[in-house]
N, C-alpha and C positions, 0 to 999 in steps of 0.2 A: 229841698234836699241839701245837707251837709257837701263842704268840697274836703277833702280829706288830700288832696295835693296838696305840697307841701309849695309849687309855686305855680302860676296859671299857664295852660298852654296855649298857644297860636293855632288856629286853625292852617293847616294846611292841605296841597292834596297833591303829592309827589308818588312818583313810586320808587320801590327800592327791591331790593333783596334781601331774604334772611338765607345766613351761611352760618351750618355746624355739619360737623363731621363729615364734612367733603361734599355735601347737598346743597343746594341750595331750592327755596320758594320764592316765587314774586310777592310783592306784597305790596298794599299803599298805602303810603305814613299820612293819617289823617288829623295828627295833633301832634306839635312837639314844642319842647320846653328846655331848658337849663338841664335839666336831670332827667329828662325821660321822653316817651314818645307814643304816639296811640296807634296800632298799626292794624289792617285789617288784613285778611286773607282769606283765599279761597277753601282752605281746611286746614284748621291749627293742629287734626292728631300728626302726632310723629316728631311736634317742634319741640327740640326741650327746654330745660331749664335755661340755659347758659347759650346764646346766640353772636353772632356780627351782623349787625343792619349796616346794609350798604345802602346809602341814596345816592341814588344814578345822577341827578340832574347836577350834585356836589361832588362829582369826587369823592365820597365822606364815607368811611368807614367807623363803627363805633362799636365797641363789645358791651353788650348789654345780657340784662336778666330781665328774667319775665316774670313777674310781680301779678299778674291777674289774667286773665280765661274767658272768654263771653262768648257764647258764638264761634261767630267768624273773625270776632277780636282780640287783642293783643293788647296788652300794658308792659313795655319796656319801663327799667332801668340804666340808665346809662354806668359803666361803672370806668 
C-alpha cells in the first residue's frame, strides 16, 4: 500500500475533544504528526468540516480540518 502522507505519524493513544459550534465529542487521538492527526470516535455524523481538537493530557488546543471519513475514524489537518 501507497503512504500518501506527506510526513509519518507517531502512534499514540491520548484522548481529547472535538469542539465546533458550541458541542463538543470525546474522542482518541490514535496518530499524530507535524500536520495532522488520526482520531477516532464514537460517531463521526454531525462533526463537520472545520473543528478544535483539544488534547487533555496537553493542554493543547488546535484548529484543524477534516480531510478524510472511515468509520469510526477521522483524518485532521492541522491548520
Amino acid at each position: 500500500m501507497n503512504e500518501r502522507r506527506e510526513t509519518r505519524r507517531q502512534r499514540v493513544f491520548k484522548a481529547g475533544t472535538i469542539e465546533f459550534e458550541g458541542a463538543g465529542v470525546d474522542c482518541t487521538i490514535r496518530n499524530v504528526s507535524p500536520i495532522g492527526a488520526g482520531l477516532e470516535v464514537a460517531n463521526p455524523v454531525g462533526i463537520p468540516h472545520e473543528i478544535t481538537l483539544n488534547v487533555l493530557t496537553q493542554h493543547l488546543s488546535r484548529h484543524c480540518y477534516v480531510v478524510w471519513r472511515k468509520e469510526n475514524r477521522l483524518g485532521v489537518m492541522f491548520s
